[in-house]
PQR file of N, CA, C, O and H, with PARSE charges and radii, in Angstrom:
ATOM      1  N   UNK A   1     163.811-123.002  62.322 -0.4000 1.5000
ATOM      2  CA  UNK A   1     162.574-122.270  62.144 -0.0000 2.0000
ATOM      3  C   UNK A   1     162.404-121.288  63.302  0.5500 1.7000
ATOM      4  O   UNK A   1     162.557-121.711  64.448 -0.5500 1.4000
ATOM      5  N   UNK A   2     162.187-120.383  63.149 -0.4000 1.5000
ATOM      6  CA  UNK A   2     162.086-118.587  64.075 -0.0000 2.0000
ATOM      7  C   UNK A   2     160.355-119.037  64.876  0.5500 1.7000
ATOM      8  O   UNK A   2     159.252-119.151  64.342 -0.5500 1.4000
ATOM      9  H   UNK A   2     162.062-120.040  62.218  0.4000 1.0000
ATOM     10  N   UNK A   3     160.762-119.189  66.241 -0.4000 1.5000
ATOM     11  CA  UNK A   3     159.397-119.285  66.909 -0.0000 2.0000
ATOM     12  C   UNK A   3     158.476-118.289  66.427  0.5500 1.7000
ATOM     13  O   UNK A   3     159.032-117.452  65.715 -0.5500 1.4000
ATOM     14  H   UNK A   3     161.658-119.096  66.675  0.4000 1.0000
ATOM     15  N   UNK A   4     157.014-118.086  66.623 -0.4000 1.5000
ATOM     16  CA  UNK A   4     156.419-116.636  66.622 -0.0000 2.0000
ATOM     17  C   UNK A   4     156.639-116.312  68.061  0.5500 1.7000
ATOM     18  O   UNK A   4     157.185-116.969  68.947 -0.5500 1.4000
ATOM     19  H   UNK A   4     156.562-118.765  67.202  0.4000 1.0000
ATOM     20  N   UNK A   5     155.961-114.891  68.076 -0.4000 1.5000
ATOM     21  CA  UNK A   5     156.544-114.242  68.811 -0.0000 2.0000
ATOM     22  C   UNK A   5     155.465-113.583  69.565  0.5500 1.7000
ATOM     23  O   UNK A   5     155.052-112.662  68.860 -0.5500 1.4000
ATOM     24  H   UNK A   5     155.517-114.357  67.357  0.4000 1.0000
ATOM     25  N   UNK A   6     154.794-113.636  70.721 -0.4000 1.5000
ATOM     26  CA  UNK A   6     153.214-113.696  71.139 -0.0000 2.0000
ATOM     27  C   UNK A   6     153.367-113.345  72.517  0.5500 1.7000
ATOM     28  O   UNK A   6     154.248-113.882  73.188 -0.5500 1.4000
ATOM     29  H   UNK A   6     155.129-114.384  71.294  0.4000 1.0000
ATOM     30  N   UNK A   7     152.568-112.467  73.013 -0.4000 1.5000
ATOM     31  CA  UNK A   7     151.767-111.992  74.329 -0.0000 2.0000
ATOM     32  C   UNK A   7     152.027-113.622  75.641  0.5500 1.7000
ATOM     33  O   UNK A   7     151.391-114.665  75.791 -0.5500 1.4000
ATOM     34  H   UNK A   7     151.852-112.030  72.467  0.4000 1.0000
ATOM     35  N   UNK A   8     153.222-113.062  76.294 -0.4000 1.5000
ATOM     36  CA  UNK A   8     153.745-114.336  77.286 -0.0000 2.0000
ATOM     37  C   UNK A   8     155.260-115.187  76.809  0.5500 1.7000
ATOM     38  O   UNK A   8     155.853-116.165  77.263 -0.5500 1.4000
ATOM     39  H   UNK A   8     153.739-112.215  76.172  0.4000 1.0000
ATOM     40  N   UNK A   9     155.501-114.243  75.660 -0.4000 1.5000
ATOM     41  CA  UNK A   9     156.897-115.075  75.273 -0.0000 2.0000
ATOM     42  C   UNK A   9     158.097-114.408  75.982  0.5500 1.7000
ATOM     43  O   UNK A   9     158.381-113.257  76.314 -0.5500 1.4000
ATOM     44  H   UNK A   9     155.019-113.449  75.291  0.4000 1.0000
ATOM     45  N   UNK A  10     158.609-115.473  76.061 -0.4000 1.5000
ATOM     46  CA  UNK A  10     160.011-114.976  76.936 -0.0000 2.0000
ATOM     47  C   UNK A  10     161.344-114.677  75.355  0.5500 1.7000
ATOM     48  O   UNK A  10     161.447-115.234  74.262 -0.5500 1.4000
ATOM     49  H   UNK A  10     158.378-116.408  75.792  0.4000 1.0000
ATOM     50  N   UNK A  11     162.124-113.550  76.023 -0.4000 1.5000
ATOM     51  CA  UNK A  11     162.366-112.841  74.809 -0.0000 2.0000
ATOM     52  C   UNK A  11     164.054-112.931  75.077  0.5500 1.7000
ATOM     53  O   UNK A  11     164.452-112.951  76.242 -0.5500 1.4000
ATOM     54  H   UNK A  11     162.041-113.098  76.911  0.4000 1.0000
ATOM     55  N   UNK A  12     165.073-112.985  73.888 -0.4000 1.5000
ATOM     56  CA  UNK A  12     166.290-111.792  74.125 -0.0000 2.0000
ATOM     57  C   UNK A  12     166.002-110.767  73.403  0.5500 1.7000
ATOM     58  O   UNK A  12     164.970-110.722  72.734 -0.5500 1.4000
ATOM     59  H   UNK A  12     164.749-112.969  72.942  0.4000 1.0000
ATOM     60  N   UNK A  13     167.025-109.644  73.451 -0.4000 1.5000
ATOM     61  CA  UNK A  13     167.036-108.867  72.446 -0.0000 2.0000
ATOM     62  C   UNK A  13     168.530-107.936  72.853  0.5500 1.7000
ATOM     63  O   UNK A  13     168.860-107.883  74.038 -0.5500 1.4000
ATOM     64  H   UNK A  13     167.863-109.681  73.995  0.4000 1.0000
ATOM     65  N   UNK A  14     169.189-107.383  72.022 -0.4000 1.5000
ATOM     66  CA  UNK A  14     170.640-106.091  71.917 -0.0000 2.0000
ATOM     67  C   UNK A  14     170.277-104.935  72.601  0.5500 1.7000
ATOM     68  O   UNK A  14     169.364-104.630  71.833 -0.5500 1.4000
ATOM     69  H   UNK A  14     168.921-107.426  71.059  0.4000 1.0000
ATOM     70  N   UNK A  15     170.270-104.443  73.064 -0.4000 1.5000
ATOM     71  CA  UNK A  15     170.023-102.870  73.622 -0.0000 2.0000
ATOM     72  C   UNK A  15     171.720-101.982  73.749  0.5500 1.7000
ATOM     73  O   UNK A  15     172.871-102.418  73.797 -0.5500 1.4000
ATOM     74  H   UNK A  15     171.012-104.691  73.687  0.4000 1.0000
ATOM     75  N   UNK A  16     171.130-100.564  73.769 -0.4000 1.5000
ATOM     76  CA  UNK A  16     172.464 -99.752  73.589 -0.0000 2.0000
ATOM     77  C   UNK A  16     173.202-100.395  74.998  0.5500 1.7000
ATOM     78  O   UNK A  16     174.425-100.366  75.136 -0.5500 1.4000
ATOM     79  H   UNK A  16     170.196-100.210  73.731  0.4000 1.0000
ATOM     80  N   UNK A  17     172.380-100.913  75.907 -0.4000 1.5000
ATOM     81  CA  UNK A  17     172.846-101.293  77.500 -0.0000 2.0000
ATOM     82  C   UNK A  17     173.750-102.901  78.059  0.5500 1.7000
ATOM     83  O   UNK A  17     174.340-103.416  79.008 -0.5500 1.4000
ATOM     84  H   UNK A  17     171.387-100.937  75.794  0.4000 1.0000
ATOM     85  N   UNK A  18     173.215-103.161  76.407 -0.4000 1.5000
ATOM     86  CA  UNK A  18     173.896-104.532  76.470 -0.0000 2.0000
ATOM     87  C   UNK A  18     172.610-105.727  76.184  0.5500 1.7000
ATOM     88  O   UNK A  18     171.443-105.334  76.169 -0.5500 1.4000
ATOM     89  H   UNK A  18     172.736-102.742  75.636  0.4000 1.0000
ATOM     90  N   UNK A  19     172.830-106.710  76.036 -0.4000 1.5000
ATOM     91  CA  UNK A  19     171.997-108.045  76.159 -0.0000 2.0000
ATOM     92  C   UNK A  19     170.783-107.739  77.286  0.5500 1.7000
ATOM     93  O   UNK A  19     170.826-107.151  78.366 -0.5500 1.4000
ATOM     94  H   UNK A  19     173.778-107.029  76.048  0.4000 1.0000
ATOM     95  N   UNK A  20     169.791-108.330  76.633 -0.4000 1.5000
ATOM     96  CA  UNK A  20     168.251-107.880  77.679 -0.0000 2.0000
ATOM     97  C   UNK A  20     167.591-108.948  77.542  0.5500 1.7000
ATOM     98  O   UNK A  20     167.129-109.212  76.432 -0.5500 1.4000
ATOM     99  H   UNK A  20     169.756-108.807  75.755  0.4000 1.0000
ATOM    100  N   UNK A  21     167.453-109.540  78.289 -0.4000 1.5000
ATOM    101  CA  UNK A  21     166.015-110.796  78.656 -0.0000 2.0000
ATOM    102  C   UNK A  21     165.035-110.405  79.286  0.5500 1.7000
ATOM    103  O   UNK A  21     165.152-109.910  80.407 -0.5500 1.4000
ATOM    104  H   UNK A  21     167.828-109.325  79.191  0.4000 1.0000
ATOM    105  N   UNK A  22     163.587-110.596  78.520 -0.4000 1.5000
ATOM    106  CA  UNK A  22     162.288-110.520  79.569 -0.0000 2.0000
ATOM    107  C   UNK A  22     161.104-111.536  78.751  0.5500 1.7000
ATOM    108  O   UNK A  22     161.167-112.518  78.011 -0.5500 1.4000
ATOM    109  H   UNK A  22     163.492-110.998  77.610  0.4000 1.0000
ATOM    110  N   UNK A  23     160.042-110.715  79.326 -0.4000 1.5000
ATOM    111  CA  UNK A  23     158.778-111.271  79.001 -0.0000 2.0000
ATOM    112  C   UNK A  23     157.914-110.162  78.082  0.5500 1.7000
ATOM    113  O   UNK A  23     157.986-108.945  78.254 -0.5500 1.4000
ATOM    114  H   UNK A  23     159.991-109.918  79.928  0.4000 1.0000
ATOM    115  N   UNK A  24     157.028-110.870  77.007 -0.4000 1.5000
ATOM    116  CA  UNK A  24     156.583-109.571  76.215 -0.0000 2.0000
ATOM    117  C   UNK A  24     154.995-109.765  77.105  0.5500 1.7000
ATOM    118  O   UNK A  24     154.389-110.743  77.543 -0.5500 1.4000
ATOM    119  H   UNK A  24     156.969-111.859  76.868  0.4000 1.0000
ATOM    120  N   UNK A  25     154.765-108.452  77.087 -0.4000 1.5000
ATOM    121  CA  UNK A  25     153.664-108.091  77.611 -0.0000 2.0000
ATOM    122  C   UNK A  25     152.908-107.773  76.804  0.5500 1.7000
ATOM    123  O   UNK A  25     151.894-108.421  77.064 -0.5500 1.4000
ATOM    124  H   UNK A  25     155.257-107.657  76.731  0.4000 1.0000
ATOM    125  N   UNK A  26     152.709-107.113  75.871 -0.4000 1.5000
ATOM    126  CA  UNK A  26     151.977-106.751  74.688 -0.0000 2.0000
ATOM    127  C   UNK A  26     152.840-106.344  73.540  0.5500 1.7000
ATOM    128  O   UNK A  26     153.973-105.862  73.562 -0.5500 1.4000
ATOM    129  H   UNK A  26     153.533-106.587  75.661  0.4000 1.0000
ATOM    130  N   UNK A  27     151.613-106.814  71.945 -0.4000 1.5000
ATOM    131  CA  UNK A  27     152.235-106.516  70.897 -0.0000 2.0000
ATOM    132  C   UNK A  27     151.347-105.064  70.180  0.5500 1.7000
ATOM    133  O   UNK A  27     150.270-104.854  70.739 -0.5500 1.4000
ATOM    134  H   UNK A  27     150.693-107.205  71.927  0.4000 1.0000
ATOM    135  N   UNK A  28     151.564-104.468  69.480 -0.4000 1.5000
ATOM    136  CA  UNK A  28     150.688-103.246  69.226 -0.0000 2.0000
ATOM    137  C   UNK A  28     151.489-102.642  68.000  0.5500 1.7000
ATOM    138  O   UNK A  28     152.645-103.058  67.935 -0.5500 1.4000
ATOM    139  H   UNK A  28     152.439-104.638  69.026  0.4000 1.0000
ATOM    140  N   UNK A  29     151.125-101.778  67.050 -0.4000 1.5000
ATOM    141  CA  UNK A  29     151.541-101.355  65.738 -0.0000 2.0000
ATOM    142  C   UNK A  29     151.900-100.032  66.233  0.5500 1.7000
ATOM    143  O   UNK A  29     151.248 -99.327  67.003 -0.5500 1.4000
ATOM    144  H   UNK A  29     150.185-101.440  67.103  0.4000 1.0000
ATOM    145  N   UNK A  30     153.197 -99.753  65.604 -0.4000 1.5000
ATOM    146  CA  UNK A  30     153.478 -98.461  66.052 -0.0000 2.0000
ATOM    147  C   UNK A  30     152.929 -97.551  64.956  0.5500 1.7000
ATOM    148  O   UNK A  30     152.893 -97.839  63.759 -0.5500 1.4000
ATOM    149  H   UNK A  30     153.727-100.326  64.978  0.4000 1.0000
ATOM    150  N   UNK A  31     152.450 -96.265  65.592 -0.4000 1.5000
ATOM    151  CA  UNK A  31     151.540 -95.430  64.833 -0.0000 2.0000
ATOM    152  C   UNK A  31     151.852 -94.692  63.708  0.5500 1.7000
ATOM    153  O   UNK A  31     151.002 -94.196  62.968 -0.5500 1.4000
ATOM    154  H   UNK A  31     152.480 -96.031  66.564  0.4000 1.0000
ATOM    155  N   UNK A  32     153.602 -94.564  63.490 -0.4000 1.5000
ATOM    156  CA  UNK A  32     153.833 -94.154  62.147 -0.0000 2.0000
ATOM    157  C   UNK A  32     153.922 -95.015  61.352  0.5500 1.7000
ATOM    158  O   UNK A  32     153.431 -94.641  60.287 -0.5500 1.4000
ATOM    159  H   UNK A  32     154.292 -94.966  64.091  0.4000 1.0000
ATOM    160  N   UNK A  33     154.477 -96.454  61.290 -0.4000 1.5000
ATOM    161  CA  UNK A  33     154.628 -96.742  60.159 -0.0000 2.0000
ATOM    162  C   UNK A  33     154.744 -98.651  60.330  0.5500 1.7000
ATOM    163  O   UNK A  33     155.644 -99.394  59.940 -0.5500 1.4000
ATOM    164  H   UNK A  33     154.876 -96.758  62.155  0.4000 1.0000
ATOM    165  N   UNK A  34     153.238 -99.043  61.182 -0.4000 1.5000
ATOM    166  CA  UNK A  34     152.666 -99.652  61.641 -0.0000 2.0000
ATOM    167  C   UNK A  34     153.505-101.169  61.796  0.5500 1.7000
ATOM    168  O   UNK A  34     152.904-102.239  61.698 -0.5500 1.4000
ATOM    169  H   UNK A  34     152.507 -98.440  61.499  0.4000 1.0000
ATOM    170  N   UNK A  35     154.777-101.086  62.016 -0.4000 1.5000
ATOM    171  CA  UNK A  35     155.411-101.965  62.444 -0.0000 2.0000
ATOM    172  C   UNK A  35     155.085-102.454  63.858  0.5500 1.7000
ATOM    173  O   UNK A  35     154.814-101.709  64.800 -0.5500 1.4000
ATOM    174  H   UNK A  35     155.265-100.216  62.096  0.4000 1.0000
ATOM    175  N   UNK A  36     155.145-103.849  63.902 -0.4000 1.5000
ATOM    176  CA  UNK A  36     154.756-104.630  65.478 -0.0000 2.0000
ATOM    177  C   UNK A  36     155.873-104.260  66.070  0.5500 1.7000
ATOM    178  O   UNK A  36     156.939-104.368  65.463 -0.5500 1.4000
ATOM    179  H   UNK A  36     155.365-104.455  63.137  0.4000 1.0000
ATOM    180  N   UNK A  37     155.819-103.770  67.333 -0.4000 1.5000
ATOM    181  CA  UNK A  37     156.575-103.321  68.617 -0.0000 2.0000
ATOM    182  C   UNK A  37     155.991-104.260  69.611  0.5500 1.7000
ATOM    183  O   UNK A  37     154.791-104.405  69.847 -0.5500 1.4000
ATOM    184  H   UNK A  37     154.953-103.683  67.826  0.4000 1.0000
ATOM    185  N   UNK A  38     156.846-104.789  70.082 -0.4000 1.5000
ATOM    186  CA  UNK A  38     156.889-105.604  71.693 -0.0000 2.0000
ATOM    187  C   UNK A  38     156.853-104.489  72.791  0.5500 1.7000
ATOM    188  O   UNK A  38     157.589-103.503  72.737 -0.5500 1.4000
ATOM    189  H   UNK A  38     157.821-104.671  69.890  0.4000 1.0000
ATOM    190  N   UNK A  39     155.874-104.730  73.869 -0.4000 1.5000
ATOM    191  CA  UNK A  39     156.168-104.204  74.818 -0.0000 2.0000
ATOM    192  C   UNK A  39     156.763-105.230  75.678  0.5500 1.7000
ATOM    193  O   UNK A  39     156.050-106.232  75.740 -0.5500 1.4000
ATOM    194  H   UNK A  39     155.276-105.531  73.912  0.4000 1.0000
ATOM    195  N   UNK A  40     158.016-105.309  76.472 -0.4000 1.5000
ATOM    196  CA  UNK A  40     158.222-105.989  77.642 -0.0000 2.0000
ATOM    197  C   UNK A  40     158.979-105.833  78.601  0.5500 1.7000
ATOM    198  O   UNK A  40     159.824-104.948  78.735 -0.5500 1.4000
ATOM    199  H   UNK A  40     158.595-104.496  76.422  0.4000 1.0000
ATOM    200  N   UNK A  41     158.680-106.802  79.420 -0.4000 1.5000
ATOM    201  CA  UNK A  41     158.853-106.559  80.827 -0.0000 2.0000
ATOM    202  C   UNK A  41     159.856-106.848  81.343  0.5500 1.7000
ATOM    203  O   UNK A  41     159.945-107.997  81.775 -0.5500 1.4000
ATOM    204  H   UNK A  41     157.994-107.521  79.312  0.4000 1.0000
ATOM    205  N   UNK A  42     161.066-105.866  81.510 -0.4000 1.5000
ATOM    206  CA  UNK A  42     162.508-106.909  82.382 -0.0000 2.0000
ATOM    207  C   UNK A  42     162.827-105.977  83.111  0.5500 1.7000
ATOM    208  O   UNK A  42     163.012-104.771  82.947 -0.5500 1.4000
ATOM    209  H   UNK A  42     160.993-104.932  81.159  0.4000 1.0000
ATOM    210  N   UNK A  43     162.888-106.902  84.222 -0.4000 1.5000
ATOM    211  CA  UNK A  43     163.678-106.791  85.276 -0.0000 2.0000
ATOM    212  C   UNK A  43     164.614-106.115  86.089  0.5500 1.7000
ATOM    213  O   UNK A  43     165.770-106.538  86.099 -0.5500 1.4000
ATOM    214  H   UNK A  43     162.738-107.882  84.356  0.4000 1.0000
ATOM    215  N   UNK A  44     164.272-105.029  86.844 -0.4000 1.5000
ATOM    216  CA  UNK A  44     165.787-104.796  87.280 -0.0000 2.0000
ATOM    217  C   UNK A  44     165.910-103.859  86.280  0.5500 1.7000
ATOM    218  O   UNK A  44     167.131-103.713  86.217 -0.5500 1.4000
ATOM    219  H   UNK A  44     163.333-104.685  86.835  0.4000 1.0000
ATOM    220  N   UNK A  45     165.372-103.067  85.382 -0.4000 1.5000
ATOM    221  CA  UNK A  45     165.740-102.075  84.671 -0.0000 2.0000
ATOM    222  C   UNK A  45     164.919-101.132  84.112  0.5500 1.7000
ATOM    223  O   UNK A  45     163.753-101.503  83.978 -0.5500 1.4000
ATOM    224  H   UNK A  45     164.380-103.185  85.434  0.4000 1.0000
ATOM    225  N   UNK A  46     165.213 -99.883  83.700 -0.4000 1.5000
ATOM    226  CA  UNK A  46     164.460 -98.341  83.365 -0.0000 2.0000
ATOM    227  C   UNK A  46     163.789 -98.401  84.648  0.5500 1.7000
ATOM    228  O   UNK A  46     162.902 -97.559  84.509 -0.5500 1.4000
ATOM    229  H   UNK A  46     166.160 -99.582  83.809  0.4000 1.0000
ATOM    230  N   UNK A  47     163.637 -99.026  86.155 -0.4000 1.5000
ATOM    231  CA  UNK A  47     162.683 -98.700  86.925 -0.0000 2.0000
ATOM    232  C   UNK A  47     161.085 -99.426  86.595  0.5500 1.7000
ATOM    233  O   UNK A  47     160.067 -98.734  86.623 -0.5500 1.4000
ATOM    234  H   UNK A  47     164.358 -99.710  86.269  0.4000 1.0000
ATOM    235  N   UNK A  48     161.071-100.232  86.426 -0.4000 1.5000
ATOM    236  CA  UNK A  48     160.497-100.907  86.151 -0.0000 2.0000
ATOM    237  C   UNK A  48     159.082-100.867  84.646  0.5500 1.7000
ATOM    238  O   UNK A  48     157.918-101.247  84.519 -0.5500 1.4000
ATOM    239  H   UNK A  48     161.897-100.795  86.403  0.4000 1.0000
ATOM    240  N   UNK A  49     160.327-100.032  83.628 -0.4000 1.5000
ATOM    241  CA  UNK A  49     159.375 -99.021  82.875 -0.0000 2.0000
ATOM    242  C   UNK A  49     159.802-100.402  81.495  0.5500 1.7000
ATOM    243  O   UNK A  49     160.929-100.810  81.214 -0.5500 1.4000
ATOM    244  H   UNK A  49     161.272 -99.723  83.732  0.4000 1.0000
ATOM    245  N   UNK A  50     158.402-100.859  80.843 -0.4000 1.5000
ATOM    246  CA  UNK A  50     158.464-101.603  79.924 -0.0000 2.0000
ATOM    247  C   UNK A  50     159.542-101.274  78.637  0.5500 1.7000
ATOM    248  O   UNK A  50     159.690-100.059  78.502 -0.5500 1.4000
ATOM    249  H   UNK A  50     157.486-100.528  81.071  0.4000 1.0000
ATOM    250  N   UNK A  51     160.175-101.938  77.850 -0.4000 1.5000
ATOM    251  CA  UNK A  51     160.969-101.728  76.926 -0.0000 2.0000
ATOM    252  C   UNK A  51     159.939-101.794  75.756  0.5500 1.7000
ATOM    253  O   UNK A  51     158.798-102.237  75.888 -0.5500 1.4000
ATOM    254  H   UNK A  51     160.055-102.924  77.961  0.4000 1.0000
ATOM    255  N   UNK A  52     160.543-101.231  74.423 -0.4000 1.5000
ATOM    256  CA  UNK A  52     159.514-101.197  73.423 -0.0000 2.0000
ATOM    257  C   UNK A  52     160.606-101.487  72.419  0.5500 1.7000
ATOM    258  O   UNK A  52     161.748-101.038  72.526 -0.5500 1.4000
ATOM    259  H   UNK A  52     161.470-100.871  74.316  0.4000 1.0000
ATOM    260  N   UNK A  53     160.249-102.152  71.581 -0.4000 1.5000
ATOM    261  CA  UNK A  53     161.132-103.136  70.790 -0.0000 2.0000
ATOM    262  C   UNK A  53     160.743-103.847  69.441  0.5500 1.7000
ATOM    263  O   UNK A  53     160.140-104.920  69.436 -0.5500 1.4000
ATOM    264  H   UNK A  53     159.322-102.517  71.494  0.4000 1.0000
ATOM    265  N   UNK A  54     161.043-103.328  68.545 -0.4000 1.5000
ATOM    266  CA  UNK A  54     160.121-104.178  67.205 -0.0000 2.0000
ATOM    267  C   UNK A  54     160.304-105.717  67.331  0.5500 1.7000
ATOM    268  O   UNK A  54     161.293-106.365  67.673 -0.5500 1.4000
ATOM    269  H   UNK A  54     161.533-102.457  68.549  0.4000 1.0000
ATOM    270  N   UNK A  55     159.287-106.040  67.023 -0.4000 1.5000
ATOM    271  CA  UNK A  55     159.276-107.517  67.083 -0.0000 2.0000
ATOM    272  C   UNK A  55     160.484-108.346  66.503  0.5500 1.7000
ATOM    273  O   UNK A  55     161.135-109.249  67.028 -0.5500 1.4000
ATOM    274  H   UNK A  55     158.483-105.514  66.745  0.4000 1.0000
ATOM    275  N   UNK A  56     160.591-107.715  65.160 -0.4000 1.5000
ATOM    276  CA  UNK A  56     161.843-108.422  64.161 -0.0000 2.0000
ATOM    277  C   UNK A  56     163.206-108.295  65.158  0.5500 1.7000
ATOM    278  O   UNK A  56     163.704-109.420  65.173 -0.5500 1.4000
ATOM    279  H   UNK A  56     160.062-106.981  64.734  0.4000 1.0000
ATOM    280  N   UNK A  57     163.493-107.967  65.458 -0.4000 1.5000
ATOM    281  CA  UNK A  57     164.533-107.777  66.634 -0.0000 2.0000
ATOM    282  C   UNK A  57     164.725-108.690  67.670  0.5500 1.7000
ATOM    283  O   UNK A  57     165.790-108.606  68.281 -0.5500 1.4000
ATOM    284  H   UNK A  57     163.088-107.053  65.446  0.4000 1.0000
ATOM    285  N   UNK A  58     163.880-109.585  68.012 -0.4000 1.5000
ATOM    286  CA  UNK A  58     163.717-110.429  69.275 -0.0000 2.0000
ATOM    287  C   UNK A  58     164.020-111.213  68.735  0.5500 1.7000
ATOM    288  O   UNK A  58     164.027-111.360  67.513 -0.5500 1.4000
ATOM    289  H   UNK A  58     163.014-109.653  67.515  0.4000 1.0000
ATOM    290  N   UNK A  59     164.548-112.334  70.074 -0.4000 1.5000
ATOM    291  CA  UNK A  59     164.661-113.883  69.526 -0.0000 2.0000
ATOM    292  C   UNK A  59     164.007-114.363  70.888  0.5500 1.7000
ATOM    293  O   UNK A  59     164.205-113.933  72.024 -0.5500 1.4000
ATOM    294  H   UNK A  59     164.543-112.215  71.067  0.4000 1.0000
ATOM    295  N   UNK A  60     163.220-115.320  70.475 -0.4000 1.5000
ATOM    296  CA  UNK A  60     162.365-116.224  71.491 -0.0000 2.0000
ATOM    297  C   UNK A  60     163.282-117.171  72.408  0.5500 1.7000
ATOM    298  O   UNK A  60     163.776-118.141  71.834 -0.5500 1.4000
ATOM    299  H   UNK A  60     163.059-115.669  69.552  0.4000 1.0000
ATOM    300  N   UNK A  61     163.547-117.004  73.701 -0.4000 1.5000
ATOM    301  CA  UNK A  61     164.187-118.066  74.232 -0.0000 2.0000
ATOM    302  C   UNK A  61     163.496-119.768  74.528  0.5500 1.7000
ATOM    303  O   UNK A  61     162.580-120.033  75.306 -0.5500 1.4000
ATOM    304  H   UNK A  61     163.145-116.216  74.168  0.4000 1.0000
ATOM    305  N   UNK A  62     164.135-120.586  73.791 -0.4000 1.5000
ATOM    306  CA  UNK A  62     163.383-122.411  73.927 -0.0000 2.0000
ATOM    307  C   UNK A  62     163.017-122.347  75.519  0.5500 1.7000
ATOM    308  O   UNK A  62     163.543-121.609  76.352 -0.5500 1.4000
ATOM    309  H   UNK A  62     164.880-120.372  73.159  0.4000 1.0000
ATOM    310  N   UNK A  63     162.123-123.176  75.700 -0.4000 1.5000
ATOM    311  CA  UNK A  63     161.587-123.373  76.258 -0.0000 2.0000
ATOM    312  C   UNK A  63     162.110-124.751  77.633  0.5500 1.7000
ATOM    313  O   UNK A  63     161.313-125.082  78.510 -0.5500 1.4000
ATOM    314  H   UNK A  63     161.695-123.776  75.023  0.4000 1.0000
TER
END
């Protein structure tokens, strides 16, 4: 069963950069075509500039 996926979840996800782990900071509808986008927070990368990421894309790391 696929955890949900919520404001404080610790995340993976694929990027063109390779494998990415963080924390989601906020969820919010993107304005064209109101799909949930993750904002989150990792580490050590873009300069400390949040990633934006559709939700369906993530996998929740267990706890």
């Amino acid at each position: 069963m696929k955890q949900n996926i919520t404001t404080g979840t610790r995340v993976t996800f694929d990027s063109e950069h390779g494998p990415q782990h963080g924390t989601v900071a906020e969820i919010k509808p993107h304005i064209g075509n109101g799909q949930s986008i993750a904002v989150i927070q990792v580490k050590g990368t873009q300069n400390g500039s949040p990633w934006q990421v559709p939700v369906n894309e993530l996998h929740a790391v267990a706890a």
